[in-house]
Structures are given as C-alpha cells and as structure tokens.
GUDRENVO-973051 format. One record per residue (C-alpha): residue number from 1; residue in one letter; x, y, z. Coordinates in steps of 0.25 Angstrom, whole numbers. Layout:
N
+-----+------+-------+-------+-------+
: seq : type :     X :     Y :     Z :
+-----+------+-------+-------+-------+
: NUM :    A :     X :     Y :     Z :
...
+-----+------+-------+-------+-------+
//
This chain:
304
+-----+------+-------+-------+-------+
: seq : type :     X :     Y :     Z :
+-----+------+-------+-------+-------+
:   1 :    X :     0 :     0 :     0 :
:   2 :    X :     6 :    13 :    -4 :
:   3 :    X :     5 :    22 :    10 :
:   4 :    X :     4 :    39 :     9 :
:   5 :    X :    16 :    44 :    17 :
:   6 :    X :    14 :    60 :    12 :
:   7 :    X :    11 :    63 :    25 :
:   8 :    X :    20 :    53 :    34 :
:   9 :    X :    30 :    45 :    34 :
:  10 :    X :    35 :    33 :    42 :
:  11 :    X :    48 :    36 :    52 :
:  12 :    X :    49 :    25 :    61 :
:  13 :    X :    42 :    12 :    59 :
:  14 :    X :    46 :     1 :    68 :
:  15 :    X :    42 :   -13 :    65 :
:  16 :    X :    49 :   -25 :    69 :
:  17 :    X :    61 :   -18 :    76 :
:  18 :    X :    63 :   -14 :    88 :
:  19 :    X :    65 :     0 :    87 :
:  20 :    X :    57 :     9 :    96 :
:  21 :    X :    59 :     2 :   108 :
:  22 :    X :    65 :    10 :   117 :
:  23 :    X :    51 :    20 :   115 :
:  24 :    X :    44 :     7 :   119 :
:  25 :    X :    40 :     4 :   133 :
:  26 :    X :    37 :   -10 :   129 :
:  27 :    X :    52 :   -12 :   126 :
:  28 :    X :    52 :   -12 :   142 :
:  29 :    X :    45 :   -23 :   143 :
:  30 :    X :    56 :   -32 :   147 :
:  31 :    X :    59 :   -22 :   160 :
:  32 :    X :    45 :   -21 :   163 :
:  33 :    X :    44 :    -6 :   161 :
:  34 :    X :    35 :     3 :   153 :
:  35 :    X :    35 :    19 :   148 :
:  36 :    X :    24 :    24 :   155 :
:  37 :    X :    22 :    34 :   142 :
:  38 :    X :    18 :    23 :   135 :
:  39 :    X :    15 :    10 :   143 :
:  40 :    X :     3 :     9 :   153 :
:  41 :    X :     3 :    -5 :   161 :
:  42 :    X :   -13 :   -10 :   163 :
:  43 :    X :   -15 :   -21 :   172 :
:  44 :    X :   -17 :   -32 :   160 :
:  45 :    X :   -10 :   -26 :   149 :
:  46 :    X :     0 :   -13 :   146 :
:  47 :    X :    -1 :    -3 :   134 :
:  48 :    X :    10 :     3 :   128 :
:  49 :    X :    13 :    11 :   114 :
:  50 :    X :    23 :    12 :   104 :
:  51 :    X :    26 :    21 :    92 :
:  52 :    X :    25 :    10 :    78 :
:  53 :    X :    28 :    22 :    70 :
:  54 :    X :    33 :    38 :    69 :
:  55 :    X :    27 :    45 :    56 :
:  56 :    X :    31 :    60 :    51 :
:  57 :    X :    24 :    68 :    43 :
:  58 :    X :    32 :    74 :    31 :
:  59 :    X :    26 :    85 :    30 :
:  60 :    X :    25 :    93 :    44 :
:  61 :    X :    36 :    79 :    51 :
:  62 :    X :    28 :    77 :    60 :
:  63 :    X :    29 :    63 :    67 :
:  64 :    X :    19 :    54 :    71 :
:  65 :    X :    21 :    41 :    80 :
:  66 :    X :    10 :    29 :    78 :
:  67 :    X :     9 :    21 :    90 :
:  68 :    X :     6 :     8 :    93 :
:  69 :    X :    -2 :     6 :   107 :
:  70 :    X :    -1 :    -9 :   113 :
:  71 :    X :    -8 :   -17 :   124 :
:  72 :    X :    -1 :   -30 :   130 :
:  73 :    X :    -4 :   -39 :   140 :
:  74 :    X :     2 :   -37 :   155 :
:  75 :    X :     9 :   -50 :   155 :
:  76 :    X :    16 :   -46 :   139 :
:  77 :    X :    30 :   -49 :   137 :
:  78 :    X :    39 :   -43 :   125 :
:  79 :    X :    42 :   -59 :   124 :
:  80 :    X :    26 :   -63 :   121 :
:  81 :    X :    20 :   -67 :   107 :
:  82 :    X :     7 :   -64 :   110 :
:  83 :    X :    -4 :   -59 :   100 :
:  84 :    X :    -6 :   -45 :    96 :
:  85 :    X :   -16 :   -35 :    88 :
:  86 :    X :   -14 :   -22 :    84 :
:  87 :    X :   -26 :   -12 :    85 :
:  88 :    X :   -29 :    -2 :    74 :
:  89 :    X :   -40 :    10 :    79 :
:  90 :    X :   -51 :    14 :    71 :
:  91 :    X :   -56 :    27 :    66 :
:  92 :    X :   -57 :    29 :    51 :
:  93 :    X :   -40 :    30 :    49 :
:  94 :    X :   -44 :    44 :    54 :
:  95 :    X :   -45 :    42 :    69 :
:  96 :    X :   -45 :    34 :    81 :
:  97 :    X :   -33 :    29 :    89 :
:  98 :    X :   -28 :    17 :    95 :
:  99 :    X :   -34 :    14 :   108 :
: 100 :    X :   -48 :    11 :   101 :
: 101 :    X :   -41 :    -5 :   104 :
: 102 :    X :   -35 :    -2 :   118 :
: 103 :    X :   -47 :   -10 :   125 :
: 104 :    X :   -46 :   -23 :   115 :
: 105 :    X :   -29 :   -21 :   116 :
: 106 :    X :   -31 :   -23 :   132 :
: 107 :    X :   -41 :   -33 :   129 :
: 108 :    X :   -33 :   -42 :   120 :
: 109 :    X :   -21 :   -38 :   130 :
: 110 :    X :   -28 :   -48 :   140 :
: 111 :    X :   -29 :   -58 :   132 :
: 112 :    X :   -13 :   -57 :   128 :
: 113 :    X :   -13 :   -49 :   117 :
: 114 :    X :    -4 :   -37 :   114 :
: 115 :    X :   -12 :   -25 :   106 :
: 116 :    X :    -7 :   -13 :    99 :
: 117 :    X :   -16 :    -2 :    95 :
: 118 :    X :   -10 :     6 :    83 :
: 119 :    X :   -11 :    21 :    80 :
: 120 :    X :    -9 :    25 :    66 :
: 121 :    X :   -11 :    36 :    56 :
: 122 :    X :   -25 :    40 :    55 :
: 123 :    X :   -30 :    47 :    41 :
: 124 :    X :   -34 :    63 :    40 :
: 125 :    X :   -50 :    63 :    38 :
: 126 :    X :   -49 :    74 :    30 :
: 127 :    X :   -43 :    66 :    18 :
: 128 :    X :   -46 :    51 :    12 :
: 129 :    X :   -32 :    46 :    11 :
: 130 :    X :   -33 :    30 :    12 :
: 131 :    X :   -28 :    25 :    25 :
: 132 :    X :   -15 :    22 :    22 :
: 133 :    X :    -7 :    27 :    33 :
: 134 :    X :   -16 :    19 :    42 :
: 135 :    X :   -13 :     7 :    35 :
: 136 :    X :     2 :    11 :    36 :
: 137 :    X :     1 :    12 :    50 :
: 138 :    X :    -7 :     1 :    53 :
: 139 :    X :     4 :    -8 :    45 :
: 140 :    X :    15 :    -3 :    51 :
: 141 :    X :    10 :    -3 :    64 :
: 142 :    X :     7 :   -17 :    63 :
: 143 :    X :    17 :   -22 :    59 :
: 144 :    X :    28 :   -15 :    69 :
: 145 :    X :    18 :   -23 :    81 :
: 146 :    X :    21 :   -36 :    71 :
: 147 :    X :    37 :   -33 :    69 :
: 148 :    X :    39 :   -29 :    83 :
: 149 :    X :    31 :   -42 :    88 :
: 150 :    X :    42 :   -46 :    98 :
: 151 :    X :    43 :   -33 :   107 :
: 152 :    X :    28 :   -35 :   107 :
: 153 :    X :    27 :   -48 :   112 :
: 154 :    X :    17 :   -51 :   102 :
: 155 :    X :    16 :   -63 :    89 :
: 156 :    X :    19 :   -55 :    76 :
: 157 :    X :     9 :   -66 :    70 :
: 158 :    X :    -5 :   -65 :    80 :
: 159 :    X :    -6 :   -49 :    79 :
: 160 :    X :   -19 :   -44 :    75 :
: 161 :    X :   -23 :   -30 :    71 :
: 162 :    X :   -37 :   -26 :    75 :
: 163 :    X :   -44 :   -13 :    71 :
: 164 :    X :   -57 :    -5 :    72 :
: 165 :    X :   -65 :     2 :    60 :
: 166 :    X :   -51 :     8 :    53 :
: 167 :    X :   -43 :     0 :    62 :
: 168 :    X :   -49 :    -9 :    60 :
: 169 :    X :   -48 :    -8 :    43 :
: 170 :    X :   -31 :    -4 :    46 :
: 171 :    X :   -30 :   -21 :    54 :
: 172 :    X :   -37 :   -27 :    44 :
: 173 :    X :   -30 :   -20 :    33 :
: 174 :    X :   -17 :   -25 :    39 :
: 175 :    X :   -24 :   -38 :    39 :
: 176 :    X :   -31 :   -39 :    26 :
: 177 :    X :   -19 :   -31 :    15 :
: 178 :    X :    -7 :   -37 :     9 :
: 179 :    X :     4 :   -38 :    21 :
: 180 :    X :    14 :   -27 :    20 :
: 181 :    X :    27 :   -32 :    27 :
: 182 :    X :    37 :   -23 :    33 :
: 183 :    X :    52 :   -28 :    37 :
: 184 :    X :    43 :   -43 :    36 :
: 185 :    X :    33 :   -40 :    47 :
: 186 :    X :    18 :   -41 :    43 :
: 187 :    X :     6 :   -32 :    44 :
: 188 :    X :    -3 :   -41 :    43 :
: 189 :    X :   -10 :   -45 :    54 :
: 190 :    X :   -15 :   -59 :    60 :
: 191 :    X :   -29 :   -56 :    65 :
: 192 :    X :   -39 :   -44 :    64 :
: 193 :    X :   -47 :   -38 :    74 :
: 194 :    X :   -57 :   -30 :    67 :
: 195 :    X :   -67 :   -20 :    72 :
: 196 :    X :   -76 :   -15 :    63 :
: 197 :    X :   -65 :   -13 :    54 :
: 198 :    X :   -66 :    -4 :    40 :
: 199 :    X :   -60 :   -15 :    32 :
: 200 :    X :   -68 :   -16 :    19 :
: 201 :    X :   -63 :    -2 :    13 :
: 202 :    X :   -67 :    -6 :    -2 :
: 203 :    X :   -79 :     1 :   -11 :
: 204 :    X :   -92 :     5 :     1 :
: 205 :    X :   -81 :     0 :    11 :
: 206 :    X :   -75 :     9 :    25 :
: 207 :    X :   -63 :    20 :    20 :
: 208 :    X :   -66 :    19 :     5 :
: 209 :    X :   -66 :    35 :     4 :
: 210 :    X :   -52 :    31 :     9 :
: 211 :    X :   -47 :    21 :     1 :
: 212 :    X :   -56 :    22 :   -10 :
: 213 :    X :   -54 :    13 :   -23 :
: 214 :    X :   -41 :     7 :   -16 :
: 215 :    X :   -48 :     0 :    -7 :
: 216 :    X :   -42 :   -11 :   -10 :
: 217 :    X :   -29 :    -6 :    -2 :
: 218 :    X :   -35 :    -3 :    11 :
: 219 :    X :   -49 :   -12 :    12 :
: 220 :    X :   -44 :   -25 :    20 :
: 221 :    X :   -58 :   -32 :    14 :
: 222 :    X :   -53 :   -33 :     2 :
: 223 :    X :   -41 :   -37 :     4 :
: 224 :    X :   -43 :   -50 :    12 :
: 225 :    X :   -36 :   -63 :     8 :
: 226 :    X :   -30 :   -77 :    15 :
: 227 :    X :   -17 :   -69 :    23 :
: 228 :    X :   -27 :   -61 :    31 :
: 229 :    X :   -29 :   -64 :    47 :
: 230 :    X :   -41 :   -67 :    52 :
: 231 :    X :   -52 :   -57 :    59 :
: 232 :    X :   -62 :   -53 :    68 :
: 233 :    X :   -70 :   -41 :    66 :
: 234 :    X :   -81 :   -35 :    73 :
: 235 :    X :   -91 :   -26 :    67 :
: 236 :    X :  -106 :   -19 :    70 :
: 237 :    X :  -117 :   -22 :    60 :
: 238 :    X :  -119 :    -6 :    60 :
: 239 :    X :  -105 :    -2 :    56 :
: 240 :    X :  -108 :     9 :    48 :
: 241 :    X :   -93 :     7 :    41 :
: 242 :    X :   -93 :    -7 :    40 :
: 243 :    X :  -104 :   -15 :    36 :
: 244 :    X :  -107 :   -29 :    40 :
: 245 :    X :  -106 :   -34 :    26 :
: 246 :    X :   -91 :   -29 :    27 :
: 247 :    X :   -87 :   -37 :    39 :
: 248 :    X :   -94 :   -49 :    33 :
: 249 :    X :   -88 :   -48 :    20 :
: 250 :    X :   -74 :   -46 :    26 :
: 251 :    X :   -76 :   -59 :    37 :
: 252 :    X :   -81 :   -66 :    23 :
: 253 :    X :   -71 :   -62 :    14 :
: 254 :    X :   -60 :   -66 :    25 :
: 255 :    X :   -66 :   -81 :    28 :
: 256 :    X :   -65 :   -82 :    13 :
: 257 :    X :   -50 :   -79 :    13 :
: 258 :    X :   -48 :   -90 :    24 :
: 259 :    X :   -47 :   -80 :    34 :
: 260 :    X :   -53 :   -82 :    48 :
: 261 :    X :   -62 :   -67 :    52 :
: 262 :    X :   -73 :   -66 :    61 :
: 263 :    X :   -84 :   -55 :    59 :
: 264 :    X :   -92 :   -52 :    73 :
: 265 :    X :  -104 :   -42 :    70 :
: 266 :    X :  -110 :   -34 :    81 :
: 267 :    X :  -124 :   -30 :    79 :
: 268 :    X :  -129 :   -15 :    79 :
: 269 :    X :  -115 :   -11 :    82 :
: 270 :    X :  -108 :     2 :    75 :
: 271 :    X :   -92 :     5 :    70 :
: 272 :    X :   -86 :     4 :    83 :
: 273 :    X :   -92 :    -4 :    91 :
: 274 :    X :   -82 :   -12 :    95 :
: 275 :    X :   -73 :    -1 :   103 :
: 276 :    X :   -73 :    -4 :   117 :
: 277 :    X :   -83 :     4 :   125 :
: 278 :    X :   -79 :    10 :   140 :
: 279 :    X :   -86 :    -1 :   148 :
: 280 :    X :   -82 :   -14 :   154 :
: 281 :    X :   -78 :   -24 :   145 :
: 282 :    X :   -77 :   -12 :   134 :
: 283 :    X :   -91 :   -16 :   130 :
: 284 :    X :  -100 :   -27 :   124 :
: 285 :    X :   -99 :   -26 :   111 :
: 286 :    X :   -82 :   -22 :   115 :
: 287 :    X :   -81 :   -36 :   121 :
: 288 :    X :   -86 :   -42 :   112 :
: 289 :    X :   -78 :   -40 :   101 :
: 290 :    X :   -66 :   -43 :   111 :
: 291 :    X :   -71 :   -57 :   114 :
: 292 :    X :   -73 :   -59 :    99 :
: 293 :    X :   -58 :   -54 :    98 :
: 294 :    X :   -54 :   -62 :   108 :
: 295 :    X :   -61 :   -74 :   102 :
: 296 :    X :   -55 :   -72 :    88 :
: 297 :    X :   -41 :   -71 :    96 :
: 298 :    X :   -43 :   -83 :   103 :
: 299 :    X :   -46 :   -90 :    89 :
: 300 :    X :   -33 :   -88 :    85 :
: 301 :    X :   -25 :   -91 :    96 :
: 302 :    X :   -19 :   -77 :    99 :
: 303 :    X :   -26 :   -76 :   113 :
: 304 :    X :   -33 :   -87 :   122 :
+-----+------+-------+-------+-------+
//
C-alpha cells in the first residue's frame, strides 16, 4: 500500500530490537522497580506505557510520540510466553483514544493475558484522505509488540488484535490484507476481537467517501482468503453503520474460506453498545461479550 508522508515522517520505529529500554519501566522488571511516571501497580494486574514510534512533521518539525499503553497480570515475568491482544480505539480515524479497551485489557489481564491499547494518527475531519496513516500506525505498532515479544513476556504467535467500529476496521485489516513484513516480523494477526467493526468498506459499505472506488485496499471484506485468523464479532441489529446482512455475510464468507469466525448479534442494541458501562460487572450486555470472548479464548487454547 502506498502510504501519504507530506505531512510526517517516520524518526524512530523500533520493532524487534531492544532499543528504548532504558525509557522503559518494564525493563526494570528483573529489579522489581517501576517509573512512577508511567507505571501504576493495581492489586491483580500493572499498566504501563511505552512510546512504539516518534513522528515529525516536515512542515512546522513538529514531533509527535504514539504510545502503546499495556496491561499485564500481577504475577508476569519478562520470561512468560503467555497470549496477547493488542486493542485499537474507535471513533471514525478521526477521534477517540486508547482507553475505550482499559476495562477488557484488565479483564483479560486475570485470565493471563498481556493487553496493549494502541494510540495512532487519527484523520483531519475536515478532509476525506483515505486512512492511511491509520493503517500505518496500526502496522507498525503491531508488529514492534510482535518483534519485541520476548521483553513482553508474551507468544509472537497467540497475539490477537481486537478493535471497535474504526478500531475495529484497523484489527481486521491487519487480519484480513496481504502481510506486509518488516526486518521478518508479521502484521498479521492470530485472532480477532471484533466490536461492531467497520469492515466492509466497499460500494454502500462504512468509510466509502473515504476510500472511494479503492476500496479494495482498505475494505478487509473483501479481501478474506485461507491465511486469515479466526474471529469473534459482536454487533446490535440496530447499528445504524453496519447492517446485520454485513456481519452475516462477512462470518459466511469466512467459514467458506475455512476459516473458524463467530458472529453474536444483540437485539435492539445500537453502534456502541458493547463499551463497558460504569456499573458492576461494566454492565449486562459488557459482560456478556466478555464471556463470549473469553469463551472464544478458551476454544483456542490461549486461556483456561
């Protein structure tokens, strides 16, 4: 995919290295010490952040650091291969940020999963360039989790990306385009967690004012074939962006491919409905998409 860079441009981008760990506080982790400016210890898991990338603009050189914000379990160890997902925010490539997943990251903490939650580029409203700099970021900010699998304690080859609406659209691009590999590691993804995501992108379809008649490069329903992971998605029979026909054509068109994917509607329900509401348990409709999750997990071996 030919990616615009007018207005940035990469200066750092570490992926399967070690650079960078001496901003780290997980790098401490041996010692058993954390930076409090970006570590806060929780009784069953710990969150911490790291910078995945540092962008400038050419015009006015103004630099830019993406994050990566990622929940382990209490008991983690550098020295772990446990599973992983990595969690991209919704919000129309124009808005939203990274905690919308804080609540399923702590979640699948407890069951011995390490979660990151991604920030990247988000597009100008004003205009209708394609997402490309998402799709950039998204990539890139995979695969540096991937290549750096062994400071994360986690297995390069059980890592899911997982997504809502946009986010959504970004983990099932990952899973569903050709693989772009750099310096060897993968974007591609083992499994998706799919939350009402924008994934059909084609003629009718989310984002086409977008895309437009190069759908083809950004719509990850149509471009589904036997290398893809399998999926779980969740969405509302009155999502106004994505009608049921989409999700049953998607889980259809999978299945035909080989390819294992689950599709859990929720009656009456809108866009959205699956964030996690401030109540206990983060709701009804919450929890029960993260039993289903946990279910789909449990299918496949990554948690018990």
């Amino acid at each position: 995919m030919t990616h615009r860079r007018s207005l940035a441009c990469v200066l750092a981008l570490t992926i399967g290295t070690a650079a960078g760990l001496a901003t780290n506080a997980f790098a401490q982790e041996t010692s058993g010490t954390t930076t409090a400016a970006t570590a806060e210890a929780m009784p069953d898991h710990v969150v911490e952040q790291f910078v995945y990338k540092t962008i400038v603009d050419e015009i006015s050189g103004k630099q830019t650091e993406l994050f990566i914000d990622w929940t382990r379990p209490a008991d983690w160890k550098a020295s772990d291969s446990r599973p992983a997902a990595v969690f991209f925010h919704g919000g129309g490539w124009v808005g939203g940020k990274p905690g919308q997943f804080e609540k399923h990251s702590e979640e699948l903490a407890a069951r011995g999963m390490v979660c990151f939650r991604v920030k990247y580029r988000l597009l100008d409203k004003k205009n209708k360039l394609p997402p490309d700099t998402c799709v950039e970021d998204a990539s890139d900010a995979f695969r540096t989790v991937r290549g750096r699998a062994k400071e994360f304690g986690i297995d390069p080859n059980r890592i899911a990306a997982g997504g809502g609406s946009a986010g959504g659209h970004l983990a099932a691009f990952l899973g569903m385009m050709d693989d772009e590999t750099v310096n060897g590691v993968s974007r591609k993804p083992n499994a998706l967690l799919l939350f009402n995501p924008v994934y059909n992108n084609g003629p009718g379809g989310w984002g086409t004012a977008r895309v437009g008649d190069q759908f083809q490069k950004y719509s990850p329903a149509h471009n589904i074939t036997a290398d893809d992971p399998p999926s779980i998605v969740f969405l509302g029979t009155k999502d106004r962006l994505i009608p049921v026909s989409t999700g049953e054509a998607f889980r259809d068109e999978c299945k035909e491919a080989g390819l294992a994917s689950e599709l859990h509607l929720y009656e009456g329900q809108p866009h959205g409905f699956f964030n996690a509401k401030k109540e206990a348990g983060g709701g009804k409709i919450y929890r029960d998409t993260m039993e289903k999750t946990f279910a789909f997990l449990e299918s496949r071996g990554w948690i018990e």
